[in-house]
N, C-alpha and C positions, 0 to 999 in steps of 0.2 A: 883815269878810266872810270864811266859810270858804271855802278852796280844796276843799274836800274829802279822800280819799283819796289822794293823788296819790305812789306810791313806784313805785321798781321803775326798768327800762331802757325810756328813749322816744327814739323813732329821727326824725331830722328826713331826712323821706322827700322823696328828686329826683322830678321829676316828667319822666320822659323823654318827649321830641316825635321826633314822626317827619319828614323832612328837610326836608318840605313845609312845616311849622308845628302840624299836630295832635295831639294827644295820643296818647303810643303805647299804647295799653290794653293790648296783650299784654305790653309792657315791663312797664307798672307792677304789673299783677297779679302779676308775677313777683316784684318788687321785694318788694310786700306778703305775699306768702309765704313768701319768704325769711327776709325779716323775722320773722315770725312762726314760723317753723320753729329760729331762732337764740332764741328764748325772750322777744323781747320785751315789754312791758307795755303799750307805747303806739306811736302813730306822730301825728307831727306832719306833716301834708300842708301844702303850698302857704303855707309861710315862704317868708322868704328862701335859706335852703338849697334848695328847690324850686322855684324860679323864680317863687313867687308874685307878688311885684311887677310881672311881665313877662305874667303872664298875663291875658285877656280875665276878667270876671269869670264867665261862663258856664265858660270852662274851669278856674276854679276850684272851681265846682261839680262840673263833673264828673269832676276827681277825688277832692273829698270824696264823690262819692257813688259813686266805687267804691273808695274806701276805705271806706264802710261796706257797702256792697254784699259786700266781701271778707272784713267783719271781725265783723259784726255778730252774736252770741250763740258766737262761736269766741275760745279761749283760744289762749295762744302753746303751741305743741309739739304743739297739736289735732289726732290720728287723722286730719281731711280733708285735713290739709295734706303726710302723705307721700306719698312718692313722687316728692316735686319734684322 
């Protein structure tokens, strides 16, 4: 079975909660442009590095889905991401 194209730096991305227990969206969008501003190739969400185990599995949907919300048809270093 191919893996595909798989090269380059991929970032096993934290998924930061806010004190209560939710997802902190403004952290992680941060997180995910940072990332992408440092040149990255990939990001791996909601491993173990990111709390995925711990998480609901709704909130691991949502932050796959603002990580693709974040990333989807943009390259690392992408013009929309200065300024950060």
């Amino acid at each position: 079975m191919a893996c595909g194209n798989l090269q380059g730096v991929m970032v096993a991305l934290v998924t930061p909660l806010l004190a209560d227990g939710p997802i902190d969206h403004a952290a992680l969008s941060k997180l995910i442009q940072c990332a992408c501003l440092a040149g990255i190739n990939g990001l791996c969400p909601v491993d173990s590095t990111g709390k995925g185990p711990h998480l609901t599995a709704a909130q691991r949907l949502e932050v796959v889905h603002r990580v693709l919300q974040e990333t989807t048809g943009r390259r690392a270093r992408d013009s929309r991401y200065r300024g950060y």
